[in-house]
C-alpha positions, 0 to 999 in steps of 0.5 A: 870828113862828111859834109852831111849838114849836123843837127844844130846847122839845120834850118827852117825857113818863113819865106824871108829868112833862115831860122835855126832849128833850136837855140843853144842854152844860154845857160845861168848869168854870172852870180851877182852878190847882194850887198848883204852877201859882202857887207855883214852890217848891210846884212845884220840890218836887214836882219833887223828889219825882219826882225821888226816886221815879225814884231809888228806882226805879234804887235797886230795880233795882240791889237786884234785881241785886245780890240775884240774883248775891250772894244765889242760891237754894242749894237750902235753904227758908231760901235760897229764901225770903231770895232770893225776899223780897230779888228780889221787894222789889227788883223792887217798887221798880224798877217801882212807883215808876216808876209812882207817880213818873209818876202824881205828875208827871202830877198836879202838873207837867204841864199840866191844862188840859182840851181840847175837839176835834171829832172828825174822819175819821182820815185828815187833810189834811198841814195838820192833821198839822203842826199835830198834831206841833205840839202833842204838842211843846206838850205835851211842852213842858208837861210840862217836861221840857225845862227840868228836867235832874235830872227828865229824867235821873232818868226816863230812868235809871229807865225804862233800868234797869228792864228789866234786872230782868226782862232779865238772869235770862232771859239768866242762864238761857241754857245752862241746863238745858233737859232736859225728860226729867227732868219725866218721872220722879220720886224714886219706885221700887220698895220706897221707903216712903211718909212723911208730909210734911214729918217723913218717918216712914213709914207703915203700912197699919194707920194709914190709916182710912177718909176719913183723907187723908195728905199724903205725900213719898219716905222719905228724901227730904231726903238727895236732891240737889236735894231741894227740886225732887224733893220738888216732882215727887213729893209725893203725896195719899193717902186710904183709900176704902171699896173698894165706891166705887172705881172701878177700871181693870181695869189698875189693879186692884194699884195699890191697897191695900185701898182705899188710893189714892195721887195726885200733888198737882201739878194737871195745869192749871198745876202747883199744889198740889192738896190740898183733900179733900171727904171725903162726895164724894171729890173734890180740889180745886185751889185755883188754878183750882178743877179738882176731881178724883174720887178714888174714880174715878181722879182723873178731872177732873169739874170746871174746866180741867184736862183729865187725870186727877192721875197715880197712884202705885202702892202696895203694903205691905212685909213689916213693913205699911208702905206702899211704891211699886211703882214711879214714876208711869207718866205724867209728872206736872203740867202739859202741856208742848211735848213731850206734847201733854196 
């Protein structure tokens, strides 16, 4: 008999102790059965319990239609905000109680019993590909599909349904409106005074101090159609700067006043609001995706994945001081879209 030390008595050690080479496979516990698996009640209310989640689904997706045709968006904030609510509660129950009913069915109704295979070239012999269809229909026999009618029909509705909540908005907007020339200009012009968002009262040059920030709209901005759009294109960040830290082109040099610098707020990343102000650095950041702009330098990007300057509005002051536009922005504001390239 050789005394030889086998492969599974060597060691290696880390100064202390001894450590095996390699552990032997513990391999697979004991089954422990469900009690789904041993009570056909237990198992039949379960069914019942995906059963309703897969109803709830089609109960979302029918909410999410009915939402969408008889409770539109009518341009108001009430309208929208009941619209969106009612929309987005309806597409919540289509899509996450699918989920949850096919998570709870996995856990109580199909089988759980662990499988071990030995792992083989992708490619297998026609013998083996039989035997693999054979079992996923074994599988799909454990899941039990086959033999509950209301699980089966329930699922199907719910999975045919679903689609249709994100479906028919897309088809409702086929026709639409797809004049992409009005992203190219705003509600501003010449001699509109600018307002405090949201009560509309001008403002006046004398009211600005220095490091003050303004949150600004178009006077009159409501009596607009479609105003909640406009309001969306044209709302405006002004701050007052010390004029010896602005930095100004020289084709720029009117569309301040007395360091007094108007912005978009719409971030030219991906459209969110930009509204952060750094008094000490002068910088605006947007809270999204933290691009931050320089304000007492053009709006350039010093940070983040915006890759232009926020558009700015040129001001100057009326006879009786208030703050007004010269004109609307002279680039088209927010983000990129198929028709400018930046």
């Amino acid at each position: 008999m050789s005394n030889e030390p086998t492969s599974a008595d060597l060691t290696v050690h880390d100064g202390e102790h001894a450590l095996p080479e390699r552990f032997e496979d513990p391999g697979l516990g004991p089954h422990v059965a469900r009690v789904g698996d041993t009570d056909p009640a237990a198992a039949k209310r379960s069914e019942r319990q995906v059963v309703a989640m897969f109803g709830l689904s089609v109960l979302g997706t029918v909410g999410f239609l009915v939402a969408y045709f008889v409770v539109p968006a009518d341009g108001t904030v009430e309208g929208v905000r009941l619209s969106n609510l009612l929309l987005g509660l309806g597409l919540f129950l289509a899509m996450f109680s699918i989920g949850i009913a096919a998570v709870h069915w996995a856990k109580t109704l199909m089988s759980d019993h662990e499988r071990v295979e030995a792992r083989h070239p992708q490619r297998s012999d026609a013998a083996t590909r039989e035997a693999a269809v054979a079992v996923l229909q074994e599988g799909a026999k454990d899941s039990g599909i086959g033999r509950r009618g209301v699980l089966k029909g329930a699922v199907v509705s719910a999975v045919a349904l679903a689609p249709l909540s994100i479906a028919v908005p897309l088809i409702g907007e086929v026709g639409g409106d797809w004049n992409v020339s009005k992203f190219r200009h705003t509600v501003w012009t010449k001699g509109r005074k600018l307002a405090r968002d949201p009560n509309g009262t001008p403002i006046k040059a004398s009211e600005v101090t220095v490091g003050s920030v303004f949150h600004v709209i178009p006077e009159g901005l409501e009596e607009e159609e479609h105003w909640i759009e406009e309001k969306a294109k044209a709302v405006v960040l002004m701050v007052r700067l010390d004029p010896a830290v602005l930095k100004e082109a020289p084709e720029r040099k009117d569309w301040s006043y007395e360091g007094i610098v108007a912005y978009s707020k719409i971030c030219t990343h991906v459209g969110c609001p930009v509204a952060l102000y750094e008094q000490q650095t002068h910088h605006l950041l947007c809270p999204c995706h933290q691009s931050t702009f320089d304000m007492a330098d053009g709006a350039k990007v010093v940070f983040g994945p915006a890759n232009r300057a926020l558009p700015q509005l040129p001001i100057t002051v009326d006879d009786e001081g208030y703050l007004v536009a010269q004109s609307d922005f002279h680039e088209p504001i927010g983000p990129s879209y198929w028709e400018r390239l930046k």
